[in-house]
N, C-alpha and C positions, 0 to 999 in steps of 0.2 A: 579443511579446505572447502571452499562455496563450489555445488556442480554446476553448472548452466542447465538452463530447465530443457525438460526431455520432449523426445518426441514422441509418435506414438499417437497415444488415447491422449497426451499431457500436450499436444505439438500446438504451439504458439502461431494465429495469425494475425495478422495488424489493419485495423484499419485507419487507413491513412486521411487527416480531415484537416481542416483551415483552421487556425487556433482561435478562441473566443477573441470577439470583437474587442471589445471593454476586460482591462484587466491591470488594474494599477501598480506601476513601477515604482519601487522601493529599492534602497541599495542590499540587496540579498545575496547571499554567496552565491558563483557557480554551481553548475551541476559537478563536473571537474572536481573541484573541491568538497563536495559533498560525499562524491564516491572517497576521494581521496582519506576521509576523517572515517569513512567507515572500513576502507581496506587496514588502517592502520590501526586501527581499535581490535579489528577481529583478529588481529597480527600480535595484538600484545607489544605493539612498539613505544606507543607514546603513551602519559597517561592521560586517564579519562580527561577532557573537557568538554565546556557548553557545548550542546549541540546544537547544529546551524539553525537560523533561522529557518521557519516550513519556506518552503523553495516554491511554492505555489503561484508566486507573482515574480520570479526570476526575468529579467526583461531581456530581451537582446535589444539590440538597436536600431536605433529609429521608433518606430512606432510599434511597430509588432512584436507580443509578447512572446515567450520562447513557448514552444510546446508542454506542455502537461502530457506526460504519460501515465496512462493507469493503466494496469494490470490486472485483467477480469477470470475469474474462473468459476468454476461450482460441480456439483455432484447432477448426481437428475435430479434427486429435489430440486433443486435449487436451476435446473436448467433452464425452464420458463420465465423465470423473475433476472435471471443472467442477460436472456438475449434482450427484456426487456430496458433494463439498464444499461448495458452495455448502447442499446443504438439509441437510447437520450444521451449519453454520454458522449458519443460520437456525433449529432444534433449541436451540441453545445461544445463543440469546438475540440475536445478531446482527442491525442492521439492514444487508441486504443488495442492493447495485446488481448487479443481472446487464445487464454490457456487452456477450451474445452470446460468441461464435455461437450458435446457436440449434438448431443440428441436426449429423448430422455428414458433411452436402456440403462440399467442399471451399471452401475460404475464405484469404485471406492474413491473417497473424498480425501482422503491423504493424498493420492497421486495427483490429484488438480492443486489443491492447496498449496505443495510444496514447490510445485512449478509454478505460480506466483509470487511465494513469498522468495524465492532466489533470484525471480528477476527484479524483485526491488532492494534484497540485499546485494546485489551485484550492479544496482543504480541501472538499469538496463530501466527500468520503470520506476519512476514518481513515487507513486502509493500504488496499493493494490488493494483490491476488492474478491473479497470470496465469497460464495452462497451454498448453503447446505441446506438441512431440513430444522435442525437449529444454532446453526453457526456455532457453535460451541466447539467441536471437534475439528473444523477448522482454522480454529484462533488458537486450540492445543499447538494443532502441526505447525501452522505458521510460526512459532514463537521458537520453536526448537532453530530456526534459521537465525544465524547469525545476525544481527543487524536490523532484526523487525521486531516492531512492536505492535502487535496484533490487538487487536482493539473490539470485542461482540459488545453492536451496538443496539438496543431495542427502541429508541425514543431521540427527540431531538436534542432530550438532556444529555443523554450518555455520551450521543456524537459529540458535543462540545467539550464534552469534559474530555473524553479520552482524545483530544489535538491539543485542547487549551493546554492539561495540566499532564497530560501520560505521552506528549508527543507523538501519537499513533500513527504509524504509516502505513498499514495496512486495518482495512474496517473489513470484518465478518457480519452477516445479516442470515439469521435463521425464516426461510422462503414459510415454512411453515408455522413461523411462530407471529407476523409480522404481514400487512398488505403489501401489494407493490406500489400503490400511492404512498404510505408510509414511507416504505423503503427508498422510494425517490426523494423523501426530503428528507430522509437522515443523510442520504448520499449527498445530495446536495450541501447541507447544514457542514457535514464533516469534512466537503474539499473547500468551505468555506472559511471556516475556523482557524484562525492561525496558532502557532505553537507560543503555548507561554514563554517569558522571560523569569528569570529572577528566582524564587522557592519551587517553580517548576521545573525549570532547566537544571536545577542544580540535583532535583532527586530524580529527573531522569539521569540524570549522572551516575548515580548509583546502581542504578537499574543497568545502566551497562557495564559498572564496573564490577558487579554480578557476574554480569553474562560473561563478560572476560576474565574474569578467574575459574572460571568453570569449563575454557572454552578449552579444546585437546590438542595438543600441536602434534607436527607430524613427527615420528620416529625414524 
């Protein structure tokens, strides 16, 4: 079963913003329906298919696009280059969860990690973004959550490829391996990139049809 992210050291706060100006409408699934495909996938109910188009230009109506939610966290490595992101992120129209840390005392990076990556397997958020000292240990924890495909990006190439062709909805950024110039435009790059079609979609299909046979039901 998916937990709802904790509180605590891991307690979630939101900041609330005006959605980007400019953002092109495209016939894209629901949010709705997106949770919907992944409550049923973790469920073992249906089998695998396409996974929906990246939900990134989801429109409502009229003119204003629907919110983008990302889900931010990190370790204290990683706490400096978080707030830094984080309030560009919020700048440009973002609505933003800060999952912590909050300072930069020492902390374990598993407890932030996984309070991200649940509230985007649980569609509570968009994508999510974590930062550590080299992201690496938190695209492990992320990946064990249902529903996410956790993505350690170091370059603008990587960013692309893991939305183009690995469908990634959660990016890890190692704070000490990487600028935060850098890292502003892999972040950028990677909520830009849409999710492939076609020999893409079809072995992320796989990728989840993995995670769903592997997944534990309750007893």
């Amino acid at each position: 079963m998916m937990a709802t992210a904790t509180m605590g050291k891991t307690g979630m706060s939101a900041f609330r913003t005006v959605p980007p100006a400019s953002v092109s409408s495209t016939a894209m699934p629901s949010e709705a329906e997106i949770r919907d495909v992944v409550r049923r996938v973790v469920a073992g109910l249906t089998p695998v298919s396409d996974p929906p188009a990246a939900p990134a230009v989801v429109a409502a109506s009229g003119d204003q696009p629907a919110h983008l939610k990302i889900a931010i966290g990190c370790d204290h490595g990683g706490f400096p280059l978080k707030e830094r992101l984080g309030f560009r992120l919020k700048e440009q129209g973002y609505d933003v969860f800060d999952c912590g840390t909050h300072s930069a005392e020492s902390v374990d990076y598993p407890d932030f990690a996984v309070a991200v990556a649940e509230l985007v397997s649980a569609g509570t958020a968009t994508y999510g973004i974590i930062i550590d000292g080299a992201g690496i240990g938190s695209a492990m924890v992320a990946n064990k959550v249902p529903g996410v495909r956790a993505a350690l990006c170091y370059d603008l190439s990587s960013a692309r490829n893991s939305r183009d062709h690995n469908h990634a909805n959660v990016l890890t950024l190692g704070a000490s391996l990487i600028g935060a110039g850098l890292a502003q435009q892999i972040t950028e790059t990677w909520l830009e990139t849409p999710w492939g079609p076609g020999r893409h979609a079809n072995r992320v299909d796989k990728i989840t049809a993995i995670e769903n046979k592997y997944l534990r039901s309750d007893t």
